[in-house]
C-alpha positions in Angstrom: 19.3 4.8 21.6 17.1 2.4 22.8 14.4 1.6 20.7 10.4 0.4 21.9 8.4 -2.2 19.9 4.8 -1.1 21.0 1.5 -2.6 19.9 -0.6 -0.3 18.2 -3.1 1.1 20.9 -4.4 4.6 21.8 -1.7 5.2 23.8 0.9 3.9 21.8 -0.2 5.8 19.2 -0.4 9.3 21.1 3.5 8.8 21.6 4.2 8.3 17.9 2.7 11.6 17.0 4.6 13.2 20.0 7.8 11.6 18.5 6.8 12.8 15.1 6.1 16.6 16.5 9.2 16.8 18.1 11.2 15.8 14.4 12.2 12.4 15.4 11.5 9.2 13.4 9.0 6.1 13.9 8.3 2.9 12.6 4.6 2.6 10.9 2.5 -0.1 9.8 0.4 0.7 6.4 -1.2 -2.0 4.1 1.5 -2.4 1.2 4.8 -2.9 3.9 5.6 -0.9 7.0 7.1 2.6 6.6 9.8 4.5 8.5 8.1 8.3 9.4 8.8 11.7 9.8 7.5 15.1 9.6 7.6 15.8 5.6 8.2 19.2 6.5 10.7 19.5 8.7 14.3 19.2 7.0 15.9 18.0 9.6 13.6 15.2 10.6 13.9 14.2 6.7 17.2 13.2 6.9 17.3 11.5 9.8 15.4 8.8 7.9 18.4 8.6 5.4 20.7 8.4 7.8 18.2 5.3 9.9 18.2 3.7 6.4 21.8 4.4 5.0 19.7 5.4 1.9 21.1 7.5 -1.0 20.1 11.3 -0.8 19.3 10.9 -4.6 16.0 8.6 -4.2 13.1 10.6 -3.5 10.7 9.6 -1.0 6.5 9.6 -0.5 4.8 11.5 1.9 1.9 10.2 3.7 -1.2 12.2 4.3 -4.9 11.2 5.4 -7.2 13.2 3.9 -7.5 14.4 -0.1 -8.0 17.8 1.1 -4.0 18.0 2.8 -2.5 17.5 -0.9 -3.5 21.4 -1.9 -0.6 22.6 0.2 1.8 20.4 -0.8 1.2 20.0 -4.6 -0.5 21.2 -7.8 -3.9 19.0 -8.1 -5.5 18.0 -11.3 -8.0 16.4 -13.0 -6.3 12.9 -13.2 -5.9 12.9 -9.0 -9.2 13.6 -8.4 -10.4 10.4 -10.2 -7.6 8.0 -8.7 -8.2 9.9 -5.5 -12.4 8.8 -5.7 -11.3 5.1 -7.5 -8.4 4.0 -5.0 -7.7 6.3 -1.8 -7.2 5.6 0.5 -5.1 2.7 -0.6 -1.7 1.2 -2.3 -1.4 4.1 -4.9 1.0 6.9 -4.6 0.8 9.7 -7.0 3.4 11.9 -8.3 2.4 15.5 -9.2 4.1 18.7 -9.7 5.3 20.3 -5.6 5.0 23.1 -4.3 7.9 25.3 -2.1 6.8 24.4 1.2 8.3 20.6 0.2 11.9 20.4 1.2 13.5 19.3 -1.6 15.4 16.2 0.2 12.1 14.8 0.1 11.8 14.8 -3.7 15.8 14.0 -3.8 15.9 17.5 -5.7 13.3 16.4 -8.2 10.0 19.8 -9.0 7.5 16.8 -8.2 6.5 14.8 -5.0 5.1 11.8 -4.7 1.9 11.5 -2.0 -0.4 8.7 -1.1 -3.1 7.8 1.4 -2.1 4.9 3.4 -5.6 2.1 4.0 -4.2 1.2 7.2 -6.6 2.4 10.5 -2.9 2.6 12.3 -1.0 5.1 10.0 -3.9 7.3 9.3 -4.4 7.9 12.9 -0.9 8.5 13.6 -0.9 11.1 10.6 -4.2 12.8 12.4 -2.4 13.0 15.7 0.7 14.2 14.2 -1.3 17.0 12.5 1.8 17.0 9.4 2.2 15.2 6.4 4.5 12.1 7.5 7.6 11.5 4.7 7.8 7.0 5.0 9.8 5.0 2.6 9.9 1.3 3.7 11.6 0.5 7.1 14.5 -1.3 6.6 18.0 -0.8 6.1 18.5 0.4 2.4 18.7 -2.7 0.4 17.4 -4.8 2.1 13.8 -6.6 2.0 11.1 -4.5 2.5 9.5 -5.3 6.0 5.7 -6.4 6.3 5.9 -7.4 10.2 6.8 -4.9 13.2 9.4 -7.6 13.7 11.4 -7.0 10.8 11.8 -3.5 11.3 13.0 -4.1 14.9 15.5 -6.3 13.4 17.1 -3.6 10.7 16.1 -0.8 13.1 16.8 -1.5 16.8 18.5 1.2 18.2 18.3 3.5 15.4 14.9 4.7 15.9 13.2 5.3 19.5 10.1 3.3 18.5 8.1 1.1 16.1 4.3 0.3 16.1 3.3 -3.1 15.8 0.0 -3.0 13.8 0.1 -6.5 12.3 1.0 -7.7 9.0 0.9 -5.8 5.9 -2.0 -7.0 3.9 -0.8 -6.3 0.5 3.0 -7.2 1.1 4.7 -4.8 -1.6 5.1 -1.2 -1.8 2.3 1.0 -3.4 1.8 1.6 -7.0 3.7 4.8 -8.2 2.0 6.9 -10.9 3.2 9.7 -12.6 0.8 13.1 -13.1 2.8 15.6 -13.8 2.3 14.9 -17.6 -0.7 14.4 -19.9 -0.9 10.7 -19.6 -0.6 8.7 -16.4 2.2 6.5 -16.2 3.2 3.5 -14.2 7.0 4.4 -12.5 6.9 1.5 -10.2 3.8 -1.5 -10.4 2.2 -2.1 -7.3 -1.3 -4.0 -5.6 -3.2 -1.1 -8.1 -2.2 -2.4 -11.4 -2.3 -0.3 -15.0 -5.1 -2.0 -16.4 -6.9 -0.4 -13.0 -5.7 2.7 -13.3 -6.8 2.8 -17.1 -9.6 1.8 -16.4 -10.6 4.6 -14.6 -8.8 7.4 -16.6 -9.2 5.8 -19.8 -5.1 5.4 -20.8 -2.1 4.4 -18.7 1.4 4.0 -19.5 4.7 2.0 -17.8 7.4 3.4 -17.8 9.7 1.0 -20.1 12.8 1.4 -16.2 10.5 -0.9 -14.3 11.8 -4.0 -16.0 15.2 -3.1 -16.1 18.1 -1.1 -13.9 18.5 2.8 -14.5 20.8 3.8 -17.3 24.3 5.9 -15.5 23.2 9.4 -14.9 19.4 8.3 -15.3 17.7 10.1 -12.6 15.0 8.3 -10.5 11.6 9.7 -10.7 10.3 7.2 -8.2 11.4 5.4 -5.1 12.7 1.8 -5.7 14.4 2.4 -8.9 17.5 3.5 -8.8 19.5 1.6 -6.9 19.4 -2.1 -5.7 16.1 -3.0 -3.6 14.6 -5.7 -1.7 17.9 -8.1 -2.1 18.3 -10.8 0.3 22.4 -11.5 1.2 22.6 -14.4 -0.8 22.8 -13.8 -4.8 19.5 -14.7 -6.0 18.0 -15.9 -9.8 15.5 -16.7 -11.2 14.2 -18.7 -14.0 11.8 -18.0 -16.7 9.7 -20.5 -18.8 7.6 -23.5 -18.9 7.3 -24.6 -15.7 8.4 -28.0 -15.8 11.5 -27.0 -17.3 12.3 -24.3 -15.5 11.7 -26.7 -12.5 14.5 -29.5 -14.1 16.8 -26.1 -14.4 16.2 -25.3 -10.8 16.6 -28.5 -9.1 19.8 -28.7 -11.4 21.3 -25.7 -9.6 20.4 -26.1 -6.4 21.8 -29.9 -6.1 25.3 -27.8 -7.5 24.8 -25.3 -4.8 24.6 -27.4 -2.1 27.5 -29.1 -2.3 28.5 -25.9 -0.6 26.0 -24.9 2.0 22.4 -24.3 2.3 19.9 -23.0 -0.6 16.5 -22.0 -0.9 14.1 -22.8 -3.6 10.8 -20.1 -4.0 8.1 -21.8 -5.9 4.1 -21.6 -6.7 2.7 -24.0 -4.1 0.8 -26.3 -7.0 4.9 -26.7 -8.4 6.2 -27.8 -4.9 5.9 -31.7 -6.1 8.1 -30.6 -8.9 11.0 -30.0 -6.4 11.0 -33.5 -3.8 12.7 -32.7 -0.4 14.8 -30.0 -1.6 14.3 -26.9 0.7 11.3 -24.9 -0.8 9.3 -21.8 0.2 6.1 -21.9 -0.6 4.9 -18.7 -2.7 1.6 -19.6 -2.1 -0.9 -20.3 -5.1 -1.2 -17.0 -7.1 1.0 -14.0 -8.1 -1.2 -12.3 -5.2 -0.1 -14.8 -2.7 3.7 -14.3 -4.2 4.0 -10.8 -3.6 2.5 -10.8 -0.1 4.9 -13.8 0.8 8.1 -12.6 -0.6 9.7 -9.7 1.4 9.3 -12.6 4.2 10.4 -15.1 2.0 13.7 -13.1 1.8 14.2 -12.3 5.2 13.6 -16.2 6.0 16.7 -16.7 3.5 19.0 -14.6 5.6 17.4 -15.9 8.7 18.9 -19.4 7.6 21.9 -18.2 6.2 22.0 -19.4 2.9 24.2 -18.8 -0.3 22.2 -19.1 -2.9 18.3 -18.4 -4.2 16.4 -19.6 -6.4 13.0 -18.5 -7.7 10.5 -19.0 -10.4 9.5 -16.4 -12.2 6.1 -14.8 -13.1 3.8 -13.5 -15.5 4.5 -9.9 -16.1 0.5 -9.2 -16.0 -1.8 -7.9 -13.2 -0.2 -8.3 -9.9 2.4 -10.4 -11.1 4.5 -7.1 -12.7 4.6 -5.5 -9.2 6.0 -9.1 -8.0 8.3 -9.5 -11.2 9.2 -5.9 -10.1 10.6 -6.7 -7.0 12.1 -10.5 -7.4 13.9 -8.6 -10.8 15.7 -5.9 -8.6 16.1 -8.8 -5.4 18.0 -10.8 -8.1 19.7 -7.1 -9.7 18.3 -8.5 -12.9 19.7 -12.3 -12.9 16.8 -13.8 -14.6 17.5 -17.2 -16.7 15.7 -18.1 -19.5 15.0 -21.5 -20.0 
């Protein structure tokens, strides 16, 4: 199959929703990292994104929609949705509420729930319109690997798996959307994203996480949300990271990346305002905040494997605000290697 990289224009966008009609799959920029789409309600068309991905058949994915109005088909609505739905749609929250039939089930990975959102990004929401269906998008890349957050990236996992990708630019927000659950009496957090608890409490009052976002699924635990049950966002090289007061985690890393080297390349991820901290070792530079972190990282991760090197090593963040969404990802890049120091 040969597959087109096509910047996002009128007519570009025209042939995406033909693609998507006709039950095949395409490559979509949204705001939190680009998605790989197709028609939610065709069976068929589902799990030819598996197959694109290599992804399990037991992690659900969230279907993309452009209007508040198209989740009445699809799910049972309450009270809770409404509000998120006026506070933070469109945008990087995905809700999970109870489904109805007319979801195939390897959508929700056999789960009675489905998880929607409303994509931000001009590009996906026109593609959705032109499709006229619901579009089913987990992230773009090959399963396991780091998310993608430049048309590039997915060419690079994707290329002849898929017949085309739209380049829409960068991802603004860099990680994958908030998932909160509904289907109970209190909102909780399955997997942190750019719409953090204290938001979401905010608005409703009370918000919960779930206790599996900081730590792998128990054997036989089922995954209510995408990105939790098995290993996510990993570059090829093991990766750590290292917990603690910042000069001394600094000291520790520097320690173990002058051992690494003396058998190939390593890469250092750091806040910028630590980069004096680590002299001329190789460093990428995380940018200043947590923000900046999670927007740079999926790239950060791809430029690892781009250089081909062994070992990673990364500072770790706050879990607070933004930075649990980050801590999120760079735990389940590492598969939970974190160092206290």
């Amino acid at each position: 199959m040969r597959t087109q990289l096509l910047k996002a224009d009128e007519s570009s966008l025209k042939l995406a929703a033909e693609l998507l009609k006709d039950g095949q799959v395409v490559g979509i920029p949204t705001e939190t990292v680009y998605g790989l789409g197709a028609d939610a309600l065709n069976e068929t068309a589902v799990r030819a994104i598996f197959a694109a991905k290599e992804r399990p058949a037991d992690n659900p994915l969230i279907v993309h929609v452009a209007d508040f109005a198209e989740l009445e088909p699809l799910c049972h609505v309450n009270d809770m949705a409404r509000k998120l739905n006026e506070a933070f749609w469109p945008g990087p929250l995905t809700m999970i509420l109870p489904k109805k039939d007319i979801v195939p089930t390897v959508v929700t990975a056999g789960l009675e729930s489905v998880a929607i959102r409303m994509p931000a990004h001009p590009v996906a929401q026109r593609i959705i319109r032109l499709s006229g269906c619901p579009i089913a998008a987990p992230s773009a890349n090959r399963s396991g690997r780091p998310s993608p957050t430049q048309a590039q990236h997915v060419f690079e996992d994707m290329d002849g798996r898929i017949p085309l990708i739209i380049d829409g630019g960068d991802s603004d927000v860099g990680v994958e959307s908030t998932v909160v659950s509904l289907t109970g009496d209190t909102a909780v957090v399955l997997r942190p994203g750019g719409i953090t608890p204290e938001m979401i409490a905010a608005v409703l009052g009370t918000c919960e996480v779930a206790d599996s976002v900081m730590r792998p699924l128990r054997e036989g635990e089922e995954a209510p949300s995408p990105g939790m049950k098995h290993k996510h966002y990993a570059p090829k090289a093991p990766m750590t990271l290292y917990a603690g007061q910042t000069a001394q985690v600094a000291r520790r890393i520097c320690a173990e990346y002058d051992a690494a080297k003396e058998d190939g390349e390593a890469l250092i991820l750091a806040a910028h305002d630590h980069l004096p901290l680590y002299g001329d070792r190789h460093v990428f530079d995380l940018g200043p905040t947590a923000a900046s972190a999670a927007h740079a990282l999926f790239a950060a991760l791809r430029y690892a494997d781009t250089l081909g090197v062994h070992r990673v090593f990364s500072e770790a963040y706050p879990e607070e605000g933004v930075g649990l969404a980050l801590m999120n990802r760079m735990a389940r890049a590492a598969g939970f290697d974190i160092v206290h120091v």
